[in-house]
MIRODO-347643 format. One line per 2 residues: their letters; for each residue x, y negated, z of N, C-alpha, C. Coordinates in nm, 4 decimals, m for minus. Example, Ala and Ser with C-alpha at 12.3 -4.5 7.8 and 13.67 -1.06 7.14 Angstrom:
2
AS	1.3190/0.5690/0.7800/1.2300/0.4500/0.7800/1.3200/0.3300/0.7800 | 1.2850/0.2250/0.7080/1.3670/0.1060/0.7140/1.2900/m0.0030/0.7870
// end
This chain:
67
XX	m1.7515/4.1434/2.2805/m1.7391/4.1451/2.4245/m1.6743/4.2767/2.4680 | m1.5941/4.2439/2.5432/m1.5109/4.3700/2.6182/m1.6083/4.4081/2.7426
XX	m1.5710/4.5824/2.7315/m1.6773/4.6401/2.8558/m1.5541/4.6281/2.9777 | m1.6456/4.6034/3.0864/m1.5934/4.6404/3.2162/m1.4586/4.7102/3.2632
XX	m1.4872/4.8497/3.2079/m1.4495/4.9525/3.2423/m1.3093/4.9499/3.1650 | m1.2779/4.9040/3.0287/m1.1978/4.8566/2.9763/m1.0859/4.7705/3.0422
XX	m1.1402/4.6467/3.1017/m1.0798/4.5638/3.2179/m1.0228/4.6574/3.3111 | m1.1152/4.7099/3.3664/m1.0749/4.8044/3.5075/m0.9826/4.8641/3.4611
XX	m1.0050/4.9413/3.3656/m0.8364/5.0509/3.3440/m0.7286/4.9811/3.3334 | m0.7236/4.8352/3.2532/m0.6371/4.7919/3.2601/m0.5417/4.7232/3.3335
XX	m0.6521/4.6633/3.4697/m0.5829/4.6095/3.6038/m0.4961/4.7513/3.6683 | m0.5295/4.8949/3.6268/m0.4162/4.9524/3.7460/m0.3097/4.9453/3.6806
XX	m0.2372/4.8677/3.5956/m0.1026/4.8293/3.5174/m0.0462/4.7135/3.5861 | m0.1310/4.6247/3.6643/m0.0754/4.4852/3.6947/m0.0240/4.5000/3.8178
XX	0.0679/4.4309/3.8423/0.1137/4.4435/3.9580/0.0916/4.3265/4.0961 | 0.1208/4.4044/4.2032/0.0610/4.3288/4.3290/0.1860/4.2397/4.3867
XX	0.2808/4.2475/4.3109/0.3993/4.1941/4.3799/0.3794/4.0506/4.3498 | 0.4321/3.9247/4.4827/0.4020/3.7846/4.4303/0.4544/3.7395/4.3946
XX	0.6190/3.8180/4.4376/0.7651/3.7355/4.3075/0.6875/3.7897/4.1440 | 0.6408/3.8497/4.0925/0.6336/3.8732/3.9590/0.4872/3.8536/3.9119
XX	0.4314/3.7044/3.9523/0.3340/3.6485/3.9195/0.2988/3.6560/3.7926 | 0.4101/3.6390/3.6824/0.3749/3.6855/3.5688/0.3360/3.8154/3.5147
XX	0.3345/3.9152/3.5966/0.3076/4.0153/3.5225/0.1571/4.0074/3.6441 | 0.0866/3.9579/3.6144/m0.0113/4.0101/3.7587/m0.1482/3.9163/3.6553
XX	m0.1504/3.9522/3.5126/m0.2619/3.9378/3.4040/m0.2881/4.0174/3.2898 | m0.3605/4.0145/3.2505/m0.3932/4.0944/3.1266/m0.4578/4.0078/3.0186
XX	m0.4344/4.0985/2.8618/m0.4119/4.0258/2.7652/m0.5659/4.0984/2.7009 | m0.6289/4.0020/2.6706/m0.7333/4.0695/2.5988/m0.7388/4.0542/2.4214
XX	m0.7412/4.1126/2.3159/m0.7134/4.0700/2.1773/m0.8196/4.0494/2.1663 | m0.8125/3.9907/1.9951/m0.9739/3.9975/1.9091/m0.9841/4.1175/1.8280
XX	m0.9295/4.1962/1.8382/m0.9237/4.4027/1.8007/m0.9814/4.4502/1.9248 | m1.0574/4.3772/2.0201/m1.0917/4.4936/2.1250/m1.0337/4.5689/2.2144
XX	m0.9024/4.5038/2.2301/m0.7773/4.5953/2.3255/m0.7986/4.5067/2.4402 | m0.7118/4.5728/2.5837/m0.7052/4.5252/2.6729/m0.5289/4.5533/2.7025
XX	m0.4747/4.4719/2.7063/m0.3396/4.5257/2.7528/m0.2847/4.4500/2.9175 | m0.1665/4.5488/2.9268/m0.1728/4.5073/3.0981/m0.0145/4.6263/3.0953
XX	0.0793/4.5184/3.1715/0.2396/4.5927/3.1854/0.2895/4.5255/3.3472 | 0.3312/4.6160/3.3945/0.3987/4.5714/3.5767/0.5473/4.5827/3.5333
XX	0.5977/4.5693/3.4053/0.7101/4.5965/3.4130/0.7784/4.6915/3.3882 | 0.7148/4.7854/3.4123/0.7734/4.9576/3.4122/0.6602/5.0970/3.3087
XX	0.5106/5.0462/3.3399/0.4541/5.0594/3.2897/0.3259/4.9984/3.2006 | 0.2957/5.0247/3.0828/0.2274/4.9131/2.9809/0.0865/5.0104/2.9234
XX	m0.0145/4.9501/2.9597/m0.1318/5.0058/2.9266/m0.2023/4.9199/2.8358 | m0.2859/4.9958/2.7167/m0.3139/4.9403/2.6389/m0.4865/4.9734/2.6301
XX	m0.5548/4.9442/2.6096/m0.7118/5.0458/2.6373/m0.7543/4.9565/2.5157 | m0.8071/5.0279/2.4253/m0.9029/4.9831/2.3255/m1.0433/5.0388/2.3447
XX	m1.1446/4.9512/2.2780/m1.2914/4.9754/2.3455/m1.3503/4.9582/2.2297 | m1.3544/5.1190/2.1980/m1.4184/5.1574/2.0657/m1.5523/5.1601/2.0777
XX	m1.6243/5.1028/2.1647/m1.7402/5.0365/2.1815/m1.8326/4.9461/2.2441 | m1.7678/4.8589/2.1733/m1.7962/4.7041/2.2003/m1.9382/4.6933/2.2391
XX	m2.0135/4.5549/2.3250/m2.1014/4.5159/2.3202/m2.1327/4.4329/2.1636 | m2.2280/4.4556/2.1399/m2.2675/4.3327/1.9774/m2.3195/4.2515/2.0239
XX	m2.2787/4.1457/1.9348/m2.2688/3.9932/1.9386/m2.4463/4.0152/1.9714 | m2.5323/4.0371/1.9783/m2.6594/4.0233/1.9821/m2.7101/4.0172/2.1055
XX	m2.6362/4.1258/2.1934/m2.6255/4.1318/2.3247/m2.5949/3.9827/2.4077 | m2.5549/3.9088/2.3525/m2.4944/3.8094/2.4218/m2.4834/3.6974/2.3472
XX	m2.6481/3.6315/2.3293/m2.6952/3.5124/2.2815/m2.6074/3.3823/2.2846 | m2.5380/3.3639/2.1480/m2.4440/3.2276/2.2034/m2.5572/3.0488/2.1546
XX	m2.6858/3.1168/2.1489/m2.7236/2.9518/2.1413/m2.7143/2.8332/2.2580 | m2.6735/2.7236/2.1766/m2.6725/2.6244/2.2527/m2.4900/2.6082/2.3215
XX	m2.4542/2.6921/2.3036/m2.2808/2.7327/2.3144/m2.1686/2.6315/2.2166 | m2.0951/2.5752/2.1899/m2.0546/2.5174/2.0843/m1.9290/2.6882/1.9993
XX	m1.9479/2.6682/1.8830/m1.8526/2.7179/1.8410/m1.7171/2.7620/1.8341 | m1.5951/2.7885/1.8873/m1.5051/2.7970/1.9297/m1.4126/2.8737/1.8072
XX	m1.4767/2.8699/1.7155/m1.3966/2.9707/1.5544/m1.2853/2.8956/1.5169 | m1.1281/2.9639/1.5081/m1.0356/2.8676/1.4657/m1.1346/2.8275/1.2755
X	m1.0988/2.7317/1.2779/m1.1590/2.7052/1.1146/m0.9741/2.8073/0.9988
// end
């Protein structure tokens, strides 16, 4: 799980403009990064400290693991 604060840094990269809808998201990996580009500038935030999987009980959830 990605922290918050991770997210947050990464939204001041996105941009507010509505012609460039595409750039107005962010990319989250399975390395723990958050990335986020307006075009001009590209932010990357890694979150060298994750929540653990323990924190965040997936019973009763179905599995979602590529096989």
């Amino acid at each position: 799980m990605i922290r918050r604060e991770a997210v947050a840094a990464a939204l001041n990269a996105v941009t507010n403009d509505t012609s460039q809808y595409f750039l107005q998201s962010i990319q989250i990996t399975s390395d723990h990064r958050v990335v986020a580009t307006n075009g001009h500038v590209l932010i990357t935030v890694r979150d060298t400290t994750p929540h653990a999987d323990a924190d965040f009980p997936t019973k009763g959830i179905p599995d979602t693991t590529p096989l």
